[in-house]
C-alpha positions in Angstrom: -34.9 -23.4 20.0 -31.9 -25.7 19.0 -31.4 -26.2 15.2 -31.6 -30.0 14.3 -28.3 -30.8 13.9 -29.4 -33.3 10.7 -30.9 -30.3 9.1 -27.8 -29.6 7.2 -28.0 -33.5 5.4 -31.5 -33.3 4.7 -31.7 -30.1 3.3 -28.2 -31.0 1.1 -29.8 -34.7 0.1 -33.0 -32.8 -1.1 -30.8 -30.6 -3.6 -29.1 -33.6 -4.8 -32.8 -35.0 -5.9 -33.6 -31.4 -7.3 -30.7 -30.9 -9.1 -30.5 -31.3 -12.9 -28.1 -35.1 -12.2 -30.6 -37.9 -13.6 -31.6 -40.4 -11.3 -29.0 -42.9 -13.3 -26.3 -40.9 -12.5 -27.0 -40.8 -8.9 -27.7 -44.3 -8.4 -24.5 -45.6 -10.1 -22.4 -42.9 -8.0 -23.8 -43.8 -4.8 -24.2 -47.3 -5.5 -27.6 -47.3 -4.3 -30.7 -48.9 -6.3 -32.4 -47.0 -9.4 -35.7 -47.9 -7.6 -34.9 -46.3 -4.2 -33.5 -43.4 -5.7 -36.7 -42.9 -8.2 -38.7 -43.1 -5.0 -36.9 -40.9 -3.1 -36.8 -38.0 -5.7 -40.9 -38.7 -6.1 -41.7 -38.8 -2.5 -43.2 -42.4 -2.7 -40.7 -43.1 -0.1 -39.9 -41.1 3.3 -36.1 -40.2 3.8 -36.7 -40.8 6.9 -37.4 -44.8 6.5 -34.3 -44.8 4.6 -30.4 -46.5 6.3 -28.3 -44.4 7.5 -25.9 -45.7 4.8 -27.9 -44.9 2.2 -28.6 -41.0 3.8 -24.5 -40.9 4.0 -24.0 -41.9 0.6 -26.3 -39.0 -0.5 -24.5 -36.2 1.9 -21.4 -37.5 0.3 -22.2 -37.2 -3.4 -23.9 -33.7 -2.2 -20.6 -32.8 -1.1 -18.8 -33.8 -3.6 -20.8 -31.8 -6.1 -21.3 -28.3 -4.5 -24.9 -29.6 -3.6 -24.2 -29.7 -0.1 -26.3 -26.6 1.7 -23.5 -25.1 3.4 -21.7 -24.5 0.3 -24.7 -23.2 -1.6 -25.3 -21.0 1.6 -22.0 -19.7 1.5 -22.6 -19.2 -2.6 -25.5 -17.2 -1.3 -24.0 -14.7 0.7 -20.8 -14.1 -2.5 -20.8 -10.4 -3.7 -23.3 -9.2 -0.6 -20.7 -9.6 2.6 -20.4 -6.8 4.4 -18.4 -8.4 7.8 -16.1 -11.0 7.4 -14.8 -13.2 10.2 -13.6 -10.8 12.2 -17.2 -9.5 13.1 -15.9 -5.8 12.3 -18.3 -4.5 9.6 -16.2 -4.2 6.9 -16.2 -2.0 3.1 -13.0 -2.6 1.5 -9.8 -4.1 1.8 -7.0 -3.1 -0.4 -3.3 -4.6 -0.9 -0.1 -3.3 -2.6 3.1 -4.8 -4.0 4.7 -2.1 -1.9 4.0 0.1 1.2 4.7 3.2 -0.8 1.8 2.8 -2.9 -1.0 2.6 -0.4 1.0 6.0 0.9 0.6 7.7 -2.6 -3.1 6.5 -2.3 -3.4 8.6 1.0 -3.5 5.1 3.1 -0.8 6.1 5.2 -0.6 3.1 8.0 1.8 3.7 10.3 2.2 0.5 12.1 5.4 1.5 14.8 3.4 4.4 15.5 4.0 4.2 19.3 7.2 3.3 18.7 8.1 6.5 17.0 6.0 8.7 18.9 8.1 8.1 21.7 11.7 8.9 19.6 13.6 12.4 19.6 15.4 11.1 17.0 15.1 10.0 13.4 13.2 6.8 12.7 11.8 4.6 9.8 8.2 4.4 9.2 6.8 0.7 8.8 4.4 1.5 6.6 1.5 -1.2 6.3 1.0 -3.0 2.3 -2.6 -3.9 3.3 -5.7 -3.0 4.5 -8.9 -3.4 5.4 -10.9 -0.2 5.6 -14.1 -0.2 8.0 -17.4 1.4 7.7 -16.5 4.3 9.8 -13.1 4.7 7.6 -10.7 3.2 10.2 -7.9 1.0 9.0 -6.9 -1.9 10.0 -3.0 -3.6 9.3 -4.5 -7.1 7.6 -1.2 -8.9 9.0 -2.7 -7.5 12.4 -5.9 -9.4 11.6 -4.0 -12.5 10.6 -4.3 -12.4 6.8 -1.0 -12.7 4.7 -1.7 -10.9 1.4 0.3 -9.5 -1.6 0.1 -8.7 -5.3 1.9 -8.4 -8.7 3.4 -12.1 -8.5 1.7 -15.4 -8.3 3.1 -16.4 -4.9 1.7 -17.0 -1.6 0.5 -13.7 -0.5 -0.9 -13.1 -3.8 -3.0 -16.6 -4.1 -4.0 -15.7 -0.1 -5.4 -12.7 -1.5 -7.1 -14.3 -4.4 -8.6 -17.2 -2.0 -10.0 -14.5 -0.2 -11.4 -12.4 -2.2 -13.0 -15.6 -3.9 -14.7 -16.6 -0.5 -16.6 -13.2 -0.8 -17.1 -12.9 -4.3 -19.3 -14.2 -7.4 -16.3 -13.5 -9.6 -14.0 -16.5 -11.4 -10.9 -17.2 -9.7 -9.3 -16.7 -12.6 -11.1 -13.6 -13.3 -9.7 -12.7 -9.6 -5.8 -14.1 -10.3 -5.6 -12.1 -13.1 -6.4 -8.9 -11.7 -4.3 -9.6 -8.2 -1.4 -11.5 -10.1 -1.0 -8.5 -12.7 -1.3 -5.3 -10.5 1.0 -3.4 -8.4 -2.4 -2.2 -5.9 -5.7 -4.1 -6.1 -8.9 -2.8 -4.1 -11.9 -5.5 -3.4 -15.0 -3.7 -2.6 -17.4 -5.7 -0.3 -20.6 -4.0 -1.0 -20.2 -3.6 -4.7 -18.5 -6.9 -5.4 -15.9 -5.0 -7.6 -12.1 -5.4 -7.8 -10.2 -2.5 -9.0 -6.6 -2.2 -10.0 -4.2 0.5 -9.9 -0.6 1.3 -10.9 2.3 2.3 -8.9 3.1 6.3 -8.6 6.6 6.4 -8.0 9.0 3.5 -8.8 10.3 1.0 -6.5 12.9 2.3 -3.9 12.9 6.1 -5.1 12.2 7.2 -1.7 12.1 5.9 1.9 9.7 7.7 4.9 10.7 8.4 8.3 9.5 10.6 11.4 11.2 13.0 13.3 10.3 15.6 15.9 6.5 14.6 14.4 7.2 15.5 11.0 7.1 13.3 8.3 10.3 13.0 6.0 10.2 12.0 2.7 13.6 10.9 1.5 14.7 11.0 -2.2 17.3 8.1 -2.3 17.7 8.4 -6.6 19.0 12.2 -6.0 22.4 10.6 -4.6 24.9 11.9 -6.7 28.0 11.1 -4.5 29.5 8.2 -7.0 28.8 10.5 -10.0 31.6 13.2 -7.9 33.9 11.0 -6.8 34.1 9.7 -11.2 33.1 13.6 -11.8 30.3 12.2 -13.9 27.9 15.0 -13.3 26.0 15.3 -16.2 23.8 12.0 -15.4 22.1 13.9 -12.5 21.1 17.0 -12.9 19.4 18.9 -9.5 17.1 21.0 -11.5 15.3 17.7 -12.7 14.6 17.2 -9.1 11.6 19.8 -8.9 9.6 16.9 -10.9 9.6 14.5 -8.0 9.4 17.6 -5.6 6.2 18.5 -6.9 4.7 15.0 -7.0 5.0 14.6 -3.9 3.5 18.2 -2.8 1.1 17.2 -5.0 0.3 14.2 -2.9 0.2 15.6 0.4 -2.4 18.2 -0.9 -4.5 16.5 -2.6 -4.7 13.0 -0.3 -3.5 14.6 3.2 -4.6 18.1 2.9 -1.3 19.5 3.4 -0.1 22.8 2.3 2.2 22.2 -0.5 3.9 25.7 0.8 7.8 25.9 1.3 8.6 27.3 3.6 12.4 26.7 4.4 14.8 25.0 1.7 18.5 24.1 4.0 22.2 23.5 2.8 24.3 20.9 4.8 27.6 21.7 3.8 29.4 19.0 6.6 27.6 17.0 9.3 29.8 17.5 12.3 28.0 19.9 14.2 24.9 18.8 16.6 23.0 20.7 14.3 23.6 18.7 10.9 24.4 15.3 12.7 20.8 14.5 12.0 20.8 14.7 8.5 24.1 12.2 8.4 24.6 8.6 6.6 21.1 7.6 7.3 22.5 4.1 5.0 21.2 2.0 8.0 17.4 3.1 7.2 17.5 3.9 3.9 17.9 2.4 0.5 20.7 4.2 -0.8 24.5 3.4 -0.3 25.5 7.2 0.3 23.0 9.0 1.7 24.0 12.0 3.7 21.3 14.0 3.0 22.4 17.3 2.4 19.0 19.6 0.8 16.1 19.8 3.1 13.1 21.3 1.7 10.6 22.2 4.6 7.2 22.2 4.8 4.8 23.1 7.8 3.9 19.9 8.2 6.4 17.7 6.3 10.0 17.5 4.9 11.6 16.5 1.9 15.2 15.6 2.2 18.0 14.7 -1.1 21.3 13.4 -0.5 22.6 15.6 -3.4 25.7 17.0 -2.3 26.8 20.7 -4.1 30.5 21.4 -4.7 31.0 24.6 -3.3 33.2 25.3 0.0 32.3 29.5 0.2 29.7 31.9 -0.5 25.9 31.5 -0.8 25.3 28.4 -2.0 21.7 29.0 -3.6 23.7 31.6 -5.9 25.6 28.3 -7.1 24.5 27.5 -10.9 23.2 24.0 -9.6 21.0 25.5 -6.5 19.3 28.1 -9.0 18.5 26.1 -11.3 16.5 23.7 -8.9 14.6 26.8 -7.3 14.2 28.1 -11.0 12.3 24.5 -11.6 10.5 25.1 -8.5 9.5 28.7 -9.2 11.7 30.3 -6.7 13.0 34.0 -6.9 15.9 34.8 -5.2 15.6 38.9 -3.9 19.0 40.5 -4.7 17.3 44.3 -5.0 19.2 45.2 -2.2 22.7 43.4 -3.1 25.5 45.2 -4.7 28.6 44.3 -6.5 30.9 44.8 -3.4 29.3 43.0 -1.3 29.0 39.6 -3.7 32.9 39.8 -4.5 33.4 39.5 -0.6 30.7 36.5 -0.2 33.3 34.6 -2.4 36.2 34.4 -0.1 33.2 33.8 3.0 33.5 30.4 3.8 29.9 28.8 3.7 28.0 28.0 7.7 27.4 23.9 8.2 24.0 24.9 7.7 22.4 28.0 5.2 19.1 28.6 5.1 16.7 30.1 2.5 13.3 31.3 3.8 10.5 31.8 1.3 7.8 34.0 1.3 5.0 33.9 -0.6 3.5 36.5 -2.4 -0.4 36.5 -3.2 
């Protein structure tokens, strides 16, 4: 059966006579008579004997005041959607200042996906800054959906984000601006009408994400020491301090991806000229920092971790150098030199050093 389409103005006229404005009010505002108004609000008189002028003139100051059923309707439904207009049943949706942070959250998006996938070599990941996160846990790129939204500044993708979260919620919009306007990651939770803040893991631009061969690379852009060589300013980066962000990271991949935070290779790139090391070479064009050839790989089963800190050394092991050591020291790494003996390390310093050297590790329960 067809709705009447007038349903919509009678219903909203009827909250205007049941709402707390005085029949004064609403007669001088709709410039219709005290009488007819009284008699309307007391049901002496029919609305339906009433002009169509005087029916419009209610609609409108209904409208006008958030009396209007449509708008109470939608007032209604505030803090209780589940689904929102793109009819996919929906439980949260979450936005970050930067891509990164969703990552550290274990929301990994990748939105080139195919476009990687079909890459032998190295490629950036275009990692998505929002979300919305269905029933059944799949997430959805909100740019996809056609929603621009951001946070930490009061711009346009921020105040998107605020309208939005307003159109489903019973909260202030300036309880709403303060939270998305102030906060590097916000999460709006449809079921439980709640909007959470978070903070930012690792700082802006520390590392960059890639793909290659299927394994995800994490790239350290702050570990570039090249400028602090060519000035031989060494002492404002030290290598060992580098186990800190190592072991944020493994601690990441554990505890949101599952990964094993297991090492199971750590690689030297003394030159990239080979076939071998032209991979790790000047990756400037995707990354953040000016330098950047990386030259530490640390490698995981399922991951890799790759700083552009370059090691003076030209021969002999180079995770014997003071430097090397004192980064696996940090990351509780033994070198085995049982079987070593003094003749063999005075000839390892006139050896010049492979492209590539390799240390294996193996863990002991």
């Amino acid at each position: 059966m067809q709705e009447n389409p007038y349903l919509e103005i009678i219903k909203s006229i009827y909250n205007v006579f049941t709402s707390d404005f005085s029949t004064t009010a609403i007669s001088e505002s709709c410039e219709i008579s005290y009488t007819t108004v009284s008699e309307l609000r007391r049901n002496k008189r029919e609305l339906s004997n009433t002009s169509i002028e005087i029916c419009n003139s209610l609609y409108r100051f209904a409208k006008q005041n958030q009396l209007d059923e449509q708008f109470l309707q939608k007032e209604k439904q505030k803090g209780s959607n589940n689904i929102i207009n793109i009819e996919i049943p929906m439980k949260k949706v979450i936005v970050s200042f930067e891509p990164h942070d969703l990552f550290c959250l274990g929301l990994l998006h990748i939105k080139n996906e195919s476009e990687i996938q079909s890459s032998d070599s190295f490629s950036r990941i275009d990692m998505s800054e929002s979300l919305f996160i269905a029933e059944n846990n799949k997430k959805y790129d909100a740019y996809d959906l056609g929603f621009r939204f951001n946070c930490r500044y009061a711009g346009t993708g921020p105040n998107n984000f605020a309208d939005f979260i307003f159109d489903h919620s019973k909260m202030s919009k300036e309880e709403i601006q303060d939270v998305v306007f102030n906060h590097s990651i916000v999460e709006y939770d449809f079921h439980n009408d709640t909007l959470t803040p978070f903070e930012s893991t690792i700082h802006q631009n520390n590392a960059s994400f890639g793909m290659l061969h299927n394994k995800l690379i994490i790239l350290f852009n702050f570990w570039d020491n090249n400028d602090m060589l060519r000035y031989n300013n060494k002492d404002e980066l030290l290598l060992e301090k580098a186990a800190f962000d190592i072991n944020l990271f493994r601690q990441i991949m554990q505890d949101q991806y599952e990964k094993s935070p297991d090492i199971l290779h750590i690689r030297y790139i003394k030159n990239h000229l080979s076939d071998d090391t032209l991979k790790y070479k000047n990756k400037g064009s995707y990354f953040y920092a000016r330098h950047n050839n990386v030259h530490i790989v640390i490698e995981f089963a399922d991951y890799e971790i790759w700083l552009p800190y370059r090691i003076y050394q030209d021969k002999g092991s180079i995770f014997k150098n003071e430097e090397m050591a004192s980064l696996l020291s940090a990351l509780d790494i033994t070198l085995n030199t049982q079987n070593e003996n003094k003749f063999t390390n005075f000839l390892e310093k006139f050896k010049d050093s492979d492209p590539i050297q390799t240390l294996s590790i193996t863990k002991i329960d």
